[in-house]
Structures are given as C-alpha cells and as structure tokens.
N, C-alpha and C positions, 0 to 999 in steps of 0.2 A: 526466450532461450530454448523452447521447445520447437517443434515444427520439421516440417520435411523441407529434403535440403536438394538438390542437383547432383544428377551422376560427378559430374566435376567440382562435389561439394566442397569447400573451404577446411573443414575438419580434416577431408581425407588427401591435402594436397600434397602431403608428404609424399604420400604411397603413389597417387596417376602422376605427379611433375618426374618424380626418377624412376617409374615402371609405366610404363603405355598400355601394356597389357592387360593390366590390373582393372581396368573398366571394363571393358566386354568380360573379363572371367568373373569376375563380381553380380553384374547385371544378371548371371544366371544362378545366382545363389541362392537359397532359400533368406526369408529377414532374420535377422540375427534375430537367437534367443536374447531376451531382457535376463541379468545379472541383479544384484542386488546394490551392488557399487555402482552401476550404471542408472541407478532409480532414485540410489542416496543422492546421486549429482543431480538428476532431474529435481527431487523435490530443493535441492539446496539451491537451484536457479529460481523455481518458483519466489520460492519466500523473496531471493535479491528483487525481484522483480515485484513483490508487490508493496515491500517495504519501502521502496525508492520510488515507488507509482506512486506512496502514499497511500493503498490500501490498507495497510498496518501499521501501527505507531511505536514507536518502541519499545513500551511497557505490553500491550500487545504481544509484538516480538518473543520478547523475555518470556510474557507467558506460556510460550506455546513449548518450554522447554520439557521433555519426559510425554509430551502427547504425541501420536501417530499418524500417517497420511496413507492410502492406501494408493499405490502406483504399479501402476501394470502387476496387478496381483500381489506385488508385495507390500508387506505392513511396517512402511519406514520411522523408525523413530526420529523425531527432532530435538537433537542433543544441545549442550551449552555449547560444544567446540563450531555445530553447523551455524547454531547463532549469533555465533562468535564473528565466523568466516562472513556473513551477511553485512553482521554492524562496519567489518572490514571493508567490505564492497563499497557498502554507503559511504562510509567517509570516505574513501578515495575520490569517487565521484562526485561530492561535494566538495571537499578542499581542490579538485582543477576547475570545476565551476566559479565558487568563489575567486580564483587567483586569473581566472581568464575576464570575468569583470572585472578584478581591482586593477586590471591590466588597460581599460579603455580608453581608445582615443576618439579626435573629438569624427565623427563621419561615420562611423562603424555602427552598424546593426547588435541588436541582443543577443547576448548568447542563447545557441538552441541546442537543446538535450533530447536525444532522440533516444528511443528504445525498443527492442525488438526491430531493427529498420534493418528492411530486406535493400539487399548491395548487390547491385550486378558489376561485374567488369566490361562494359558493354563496349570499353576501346577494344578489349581481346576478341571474347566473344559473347553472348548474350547465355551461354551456357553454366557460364560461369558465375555463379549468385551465391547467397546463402544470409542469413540472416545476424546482424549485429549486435550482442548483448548492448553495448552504450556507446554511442557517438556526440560525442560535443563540440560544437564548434561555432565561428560567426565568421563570416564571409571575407577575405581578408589578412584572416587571424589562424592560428595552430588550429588545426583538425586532429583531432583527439578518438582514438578507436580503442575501444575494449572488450575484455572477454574475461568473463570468470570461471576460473576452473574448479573443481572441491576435491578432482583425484589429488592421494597423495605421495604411489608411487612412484611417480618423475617429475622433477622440478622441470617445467617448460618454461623456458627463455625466450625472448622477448625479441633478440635482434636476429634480422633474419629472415622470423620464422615466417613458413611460408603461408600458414593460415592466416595469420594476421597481415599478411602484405596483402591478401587477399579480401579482406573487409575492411585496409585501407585504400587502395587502388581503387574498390567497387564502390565508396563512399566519397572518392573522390568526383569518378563518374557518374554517380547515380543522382547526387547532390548539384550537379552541375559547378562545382567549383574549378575543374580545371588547375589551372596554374596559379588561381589567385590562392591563395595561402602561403603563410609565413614557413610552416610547418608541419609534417606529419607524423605525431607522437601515438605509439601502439603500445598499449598497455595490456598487460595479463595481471588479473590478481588472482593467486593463489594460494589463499591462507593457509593452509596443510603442507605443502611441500616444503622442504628442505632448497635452500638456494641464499649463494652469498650475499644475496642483494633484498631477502628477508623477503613474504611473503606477494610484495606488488613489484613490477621491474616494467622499465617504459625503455623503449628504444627509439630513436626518430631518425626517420628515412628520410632522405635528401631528395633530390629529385632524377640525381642520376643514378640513385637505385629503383627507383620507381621507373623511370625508363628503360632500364634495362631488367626490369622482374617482369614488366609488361610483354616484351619479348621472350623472356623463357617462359612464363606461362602460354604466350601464342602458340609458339613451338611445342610443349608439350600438348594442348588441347588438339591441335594437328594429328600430332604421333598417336594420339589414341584411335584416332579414326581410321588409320591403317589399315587397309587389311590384313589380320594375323599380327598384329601387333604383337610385338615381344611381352615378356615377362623379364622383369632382370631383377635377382634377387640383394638384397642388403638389409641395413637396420629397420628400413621400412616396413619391412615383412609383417615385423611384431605386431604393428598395428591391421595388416588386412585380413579382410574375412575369408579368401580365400586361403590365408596359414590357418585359420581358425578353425575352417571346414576340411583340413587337408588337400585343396584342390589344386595344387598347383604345382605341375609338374619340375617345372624351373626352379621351387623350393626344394624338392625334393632329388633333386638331380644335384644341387648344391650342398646340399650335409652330405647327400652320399660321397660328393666330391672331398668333402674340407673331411668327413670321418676316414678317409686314406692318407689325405694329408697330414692332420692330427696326431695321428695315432700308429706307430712300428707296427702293428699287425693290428688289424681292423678285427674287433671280437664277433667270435658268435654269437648266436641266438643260446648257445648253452656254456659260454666260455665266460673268464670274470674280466671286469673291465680294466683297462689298464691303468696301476698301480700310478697315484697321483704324484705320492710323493717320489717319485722317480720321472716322474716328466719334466723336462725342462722348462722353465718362464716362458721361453717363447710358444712354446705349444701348448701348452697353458690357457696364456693370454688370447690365440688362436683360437683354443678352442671355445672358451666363454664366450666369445664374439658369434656364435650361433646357439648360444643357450636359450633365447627365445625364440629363436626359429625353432627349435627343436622342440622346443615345451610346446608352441603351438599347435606343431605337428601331433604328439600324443593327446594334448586336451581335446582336440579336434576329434582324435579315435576315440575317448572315451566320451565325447558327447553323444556320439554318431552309435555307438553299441547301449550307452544307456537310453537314448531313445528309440532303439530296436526294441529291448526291453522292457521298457515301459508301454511300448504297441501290441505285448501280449508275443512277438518274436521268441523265435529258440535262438539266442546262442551258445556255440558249444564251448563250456568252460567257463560262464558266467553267470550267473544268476544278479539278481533286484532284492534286495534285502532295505528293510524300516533302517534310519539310523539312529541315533541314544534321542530318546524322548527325554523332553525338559517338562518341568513342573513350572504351573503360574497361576496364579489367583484368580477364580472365574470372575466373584464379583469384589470388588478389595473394600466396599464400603461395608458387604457383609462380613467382612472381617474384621475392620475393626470394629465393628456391631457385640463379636465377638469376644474378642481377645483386647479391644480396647480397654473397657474397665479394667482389667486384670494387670496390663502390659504400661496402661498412660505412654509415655514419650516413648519408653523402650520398644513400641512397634514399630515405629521408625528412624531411621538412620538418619544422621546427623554432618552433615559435608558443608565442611567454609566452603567461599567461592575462591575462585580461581583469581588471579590475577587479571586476565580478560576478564572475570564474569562480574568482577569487583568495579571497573571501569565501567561498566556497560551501565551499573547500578548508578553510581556518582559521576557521571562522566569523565571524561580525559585532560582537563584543562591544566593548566599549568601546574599548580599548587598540586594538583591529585601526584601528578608526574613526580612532582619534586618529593612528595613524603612518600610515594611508592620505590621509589628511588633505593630511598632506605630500607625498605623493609622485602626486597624481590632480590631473588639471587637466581640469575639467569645458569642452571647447568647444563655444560656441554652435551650435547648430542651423541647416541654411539657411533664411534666408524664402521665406515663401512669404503667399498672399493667403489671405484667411478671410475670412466673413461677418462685419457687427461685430458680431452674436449671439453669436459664439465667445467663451469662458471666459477664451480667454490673453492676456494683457497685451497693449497695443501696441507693436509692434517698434518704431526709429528706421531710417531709411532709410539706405541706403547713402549717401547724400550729407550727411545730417544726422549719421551715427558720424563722417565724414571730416573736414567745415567748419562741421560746424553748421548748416548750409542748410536750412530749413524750405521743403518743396516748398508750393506754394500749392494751398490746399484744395478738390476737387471742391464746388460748393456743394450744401448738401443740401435735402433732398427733404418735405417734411412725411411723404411717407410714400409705400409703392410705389405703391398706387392712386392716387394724386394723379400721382404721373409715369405713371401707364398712361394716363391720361386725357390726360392734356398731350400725350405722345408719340402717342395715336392720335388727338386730334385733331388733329395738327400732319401727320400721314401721307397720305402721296398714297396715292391707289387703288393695287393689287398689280395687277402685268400678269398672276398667271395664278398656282398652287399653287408651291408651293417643292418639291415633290415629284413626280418624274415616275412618277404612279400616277395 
C-alpha cells in the first residue's frame, strides 16, 4: 500500500484526467511535507497488509492496541478504532474469497489473491501504473479490485471513481485477462467515513464503461503532454499540490474571479467581510463551492512563511513561538513502582469495549449478532451539509424531526452555469483584487 507511484498516478487521477496542466506544474514542486493524518493512514495500510499476509494473528492485532509506530518522524498511535478498521478490511476480503470459491464451476482455476500488485494500463499507455491494495480473481470469473482508505473526511464512492477504474483497467491488462471475465467489481473500504452504503461500497463496471474510460484516460494522458498544457480549475483543486503550495495561477485567477462574482463589493484588505446573513442561498451556495480552494490557498501561505521561519528567516510581522507543552510519563512502570501501592486499581482507568472491540474479542457469528442486537443502539450521526451529488440519503431537519415543519425551499437553479451567468451579470464592478498581492 506504500511505494512510489507515476506522474499519471491512480490516486491523483481526478486532478491530471480534468486539468492537463496539473502534471508539469506539480513535477516542479518540492515533495509534499508528511502530515500526521497522512502517516496514520500509512501505518493503518501497513497493519491491513500484514494481518491479511498472515504476518499477524488476531490476538496479535488486538495487542498492538495503545502501542506506537514511528513513521516519517511521527510517533503514531494504534488505536481500537485503527484495529477495528483492519479486522474490517480482512473480512471483506475473506468473505469475496470464500463466496468466489463457493461460486465454482467444473474447468475453472483457483481463486488468486494478490497484494500490493503493481497495474499498468498498458492498452492507454505504459505510464499509467500504480500499485493495488487487493486483487482477487480466477480467469473466467469476476475480477475483484480494492483499495483501503482510513481518511475520514470524505466518504469516497465507489462508482465511477476514476482511481479505481484505474487499478481495474490496469489489472485487467496487466493480468492478461482481456475480455475473459464475468465481471469487474471495485471495491473501497472505508471504515471511518460516513456514507449511506456503511463503511465498504463495491461498484461493477461493465464493459462499455471500461471501453470508454480507456479512451478518456488516453485522451487525458495526451493533453498532458502538450505543450503549455492548461490548468483548469474545479473541485479537483483541493486535492493538488500545487493549491497546496499556492502555485497555480489558474487557481488563483478563479477566486479572484468567483470573489467579484460572490460578493456586491469585493472587501478590502481593511474592510469587514460581507454580512452572511444578508447574502442570498444562491451566493451562498456559490461561494462555499470554493471554500477549499481558498483554504488551500492560505495553508499554502502559512506553510511557505512558517518554513521561512523556522530556516532562521526575518519575516516582517511574524514571529515562531513553542506551542502549549503537554505532560506524559517518562517511564510509566516507574510509576506505578510508585504510586501503585498507594493507588492499587485507582491508577488506572477502566473502559468497557466498544461494540467493534467486543466482536473482535468473541467474534461476529450469528448468535453474537442476535444478542448484540439487543443490547447496541445505533445513534444518529450529527448533520452536517453535503453537495446534493452525495450518495446519502436526505436528512430531515431539526425542525421538521420536532413539528414537522417543512423549511421553504431554496429555489433551484437549472444549473451552476446558468447562476454564474445571472450572478455576474447582476454584479457591480469589483473596487480592486480581494487579495492584498
């Protein structure tokens, strides 16, 4: 699940298939700083990978909960929820194994379970590769791809997506199976995310999307190699490392566009922002649809001035300051060496398991299900707003669970370009950039 991937990697196919540009201005970028969220998902791939290798056994597993890994510098904990997410992985991937053997006819080969297996699209072009958390399949039979994800801010969906068309396509090719298969089912599990279809969601591509994703990916691997290849901005953004690093003029050329559009007078660098509750839904809605372009853009500035800073740089107007120091036990057996006689149980806290962590203990089998049944009371999730592209159901509102009270509806839009168009020609001239640059 680790490893280096291709300028035209799989992960990043959202960003090069709808911006062409986005590879040559990337390629000049410094390597992304490591995050910590970015390390927790590293080691949470590791463990999938060694628990399903068979390097670790369950109880294993389980032990490893509250001890530490150290990953690109940082000192990640492994929690019940990460181990949770792992035992998740495994059984998926064992319950389609088992149900593709109990599936056997009489001529057919064994099922093969493949891991870490590097996929090229080698119909498009040879550039195009990157590596397969789990591939199952037997000649024949459904070809099965997956991918495990541990972020838990975006629920990533299954159908479609263009990563996963790309490690089934390339597993198509690389496996030499061609056309012989029943089926191609792409599976994401992602036990943290929020999504109506619960933590794993599998889609299965037919063959006339496979033929025609083959062609849009040809066509985009083309367009990058353009010379002076565009940039063209959308929801893509949030993910590239040129929003990240600020470097992208075409990002920036578009907030400054959409902040005149947005907004009756475009504020100063010393003026107050425009009063929300006075803006209408539409502009609104508008303008949230760049809220992570724009976050990008300023984390970007404050990465780029804090590593000034910490190189010993003058900025003016800023300074490097320690942040709240935390206290932790150097060595915790000398403690309770200490404080154990005195304290017995009272030195340590006392936490039932979890419902996962209860399963993991006694397993999942039917009878557990049936008296858990009784005793788990699954509670609602808080709302929150989502695109209406999103997968999960619609909530009722806090006032419609209370009286029933149906809020009166934003009126809609034929479409964004049609409100882009309305809004900028409805918009008075901008006094001046929204940006004091």
């Amino acid at each position: 699940m680790a490893g280096a991937h291709s300028a035209l990697a799989p992960s990043g196919a959202e960003i090069w298939l709808n911006c062409p540009g986005s590879v040559e201005l990337c390629a000049k970028l410094p390597r992304k700083k490591a995050r910590y969220v970015m390390v927790e998902g590293t080691v949470a791939h590791a463990l999938c990978e060694e628990y399903t290798g068979g390097k670790l056994t369950s109880e294993a597993l389980t032990a490893l909960e509250g001890t530490t890994r150290k990953q690109e510098g940082f000192d990640v904990t492994i929690t019940e929820e990460m181990i949770s997410a792992v035992f998740e992985w495994a059984d998926t991937i064992k319950a389609d194994v088992e149900k593709m053997k109990g599936g056997n006819k009489p001529g057919r080969s064994e099922v093969c379970v493949l891991t870490e297996q590097k996929v090229v699209m080698s119909s498009v072009d040879e550039a195009v590769w990157g590596k397969a958390d789990k591939i199952i399949y037997r000649k024949g039979d459904r070809v099965k791809v997956y991918d495990f994800k541990y972020g838990k801010g975006v629920a990533v969906d299954a159908e479609e997506n263009p990563q996963m068309g790309i490690y089934g396509v390339g597993a198509l090719d690389t496996l030499g199976i061609g056309r012989s298969y029943d089926a191609l089912d792409l599976t994401i599990v992602q036990p943290r995310a929020p999504h109506a279809d619960g933590g794993t969601r599998t889609w299965t591509a037919d063959r006339a999307w496979v033929a025609a994703f083959r062609a849009k990916v040809k066509a985009a691997v083309l367009a990058t190699r353009e010379p002076n290849a565009p940039c063209n901005p959308g929801s893509w953004c949030r993910w590239c490392p040129a929003n990240e690093y600020a470097s992208c003029n075409a990002i920036r050329e578009e907030v400054q566009k959409q902040a005149g559009v947005t907004f009756d007078v475009v504020p100063s660098p010393t003026a107050q922002m425009p009063d929300v509750m006075a803006m209408p839904a539409e502009k609104l809605v508008l303008a949230l649809r760049y809220r992570d372009m724009v976050k990008g853009f300023f984390k970007a500035m404050e990465d780029r001035l804090q590593g000034m800073l910490e190189a010993g740089e003058t900025v003016p107007g800023l300074k490097l300051v320690d942040g709240r120091s935390t206290r932790e036990w150097a060595d915790e057996a000398a403690v309770e060496a200490s404080y154990g006689p005195m304290l017995g149980d009272k030195l340590f806290k006392r936490e039932m398991l979890s419902p996962a962590g209860l399963e993991k203990v006694i397993g999942k089998g039917k009878k557990t299900a049936e008296e858990m049944a009784r005793l788990v009371v699954k509670r609602p999730g808080a709302k929150t707003i989502a695109w209406d592209t999103d997968p999960r159901p619609t909530a009722k509102g806090s006032a419609q669970e209370m009286f029933g009270v149906i809020p009166p509806a934003v009126p809609a839009k034929a479409s964004n370009d049609a409100l882009m168009l309305e809004l900028m020609g409805n918009a008075p001239k901008t006094k001046g950039p929204i940006w004091p640059i």
